[in-house]
N, C-alpha and C positions, 0 to 999 in steps of 0.2 A: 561500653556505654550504650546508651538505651534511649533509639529517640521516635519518637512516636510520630507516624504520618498516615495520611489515605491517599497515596497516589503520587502523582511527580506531574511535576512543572517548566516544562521548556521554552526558552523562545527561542522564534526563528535561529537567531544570530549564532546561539550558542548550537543549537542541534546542528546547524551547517559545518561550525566551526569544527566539533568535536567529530563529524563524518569526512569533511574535507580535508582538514590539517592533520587528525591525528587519526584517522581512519576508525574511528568507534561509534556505531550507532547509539541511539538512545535507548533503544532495546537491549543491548549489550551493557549501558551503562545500568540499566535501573534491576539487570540480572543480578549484579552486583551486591543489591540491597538486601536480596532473598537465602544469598549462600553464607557460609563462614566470611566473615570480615573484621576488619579494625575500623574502627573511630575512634577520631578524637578531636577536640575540638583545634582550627584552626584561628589561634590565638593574632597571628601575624596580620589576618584579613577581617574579623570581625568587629563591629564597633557597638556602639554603646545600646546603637538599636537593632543590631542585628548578626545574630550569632550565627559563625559560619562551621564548617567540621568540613574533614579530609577522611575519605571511606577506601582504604586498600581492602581491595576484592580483585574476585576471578569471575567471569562470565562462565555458565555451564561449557565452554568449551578450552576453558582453563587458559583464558587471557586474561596476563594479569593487569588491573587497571588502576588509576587512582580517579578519585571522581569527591570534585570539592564540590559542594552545596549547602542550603539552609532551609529553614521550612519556613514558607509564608501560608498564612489560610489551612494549615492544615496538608501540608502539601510540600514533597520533599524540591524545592528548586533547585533544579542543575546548572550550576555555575560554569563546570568546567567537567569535561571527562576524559582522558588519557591513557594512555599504556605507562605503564611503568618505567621508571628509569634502570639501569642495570643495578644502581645502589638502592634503590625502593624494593625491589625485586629481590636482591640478595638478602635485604632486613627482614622482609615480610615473608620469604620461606623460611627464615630462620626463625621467628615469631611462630610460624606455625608449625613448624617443628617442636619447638618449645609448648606450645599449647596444648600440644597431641592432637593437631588438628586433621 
């Protein structure tokens, strides 16, 4: 999937959230956007006005992360960013195995 932006979008709340609770910078998360990834749209959170997506990525220091967002203005906004769970983890090396990634 293929989604076009200029830059990324944080607020306070989530950049805290995303360094405090799950210990992932916003640098770390927006590494994510630049290397081999998955997307796809998350169907469960988006509504009629605003389309959201789930991006399983690695930071150039091959932390695996997922990282939910949407783009407003042109602009990827970061919802959420996180490490992977052990089952996210085990699908998306298996995913890039299978891709020859």
């Amino acid at each position: 999937m293929s989604i076009i932006f200029s830059g990324f979008e944080w607020d306070k709340g989530t950049s805290d959230k995303s360094r405090l609770k799950h210990g992932v910078t916003c640098e770390e998360a927006e590494k994510t956007f630049l290397g081999k990834n998955f997307v796809f749209p998350d169907l469960k959170h988006s509504t009629p006005t605003e389309e959201r997506f789930i991006l399983f990525g690695e930071t150039r220091q091959n932390k695996p992360l997922l990282v939910a967002f949407t783009v407003r203005d042109k602009k990827a906004r970061v919802i959420s960013a996180r490490p992977m769970s052990q089952k996210e983890r085990t699908w998306y090396e298996k995913e890039k195995r299978d891709q020859n990634y």
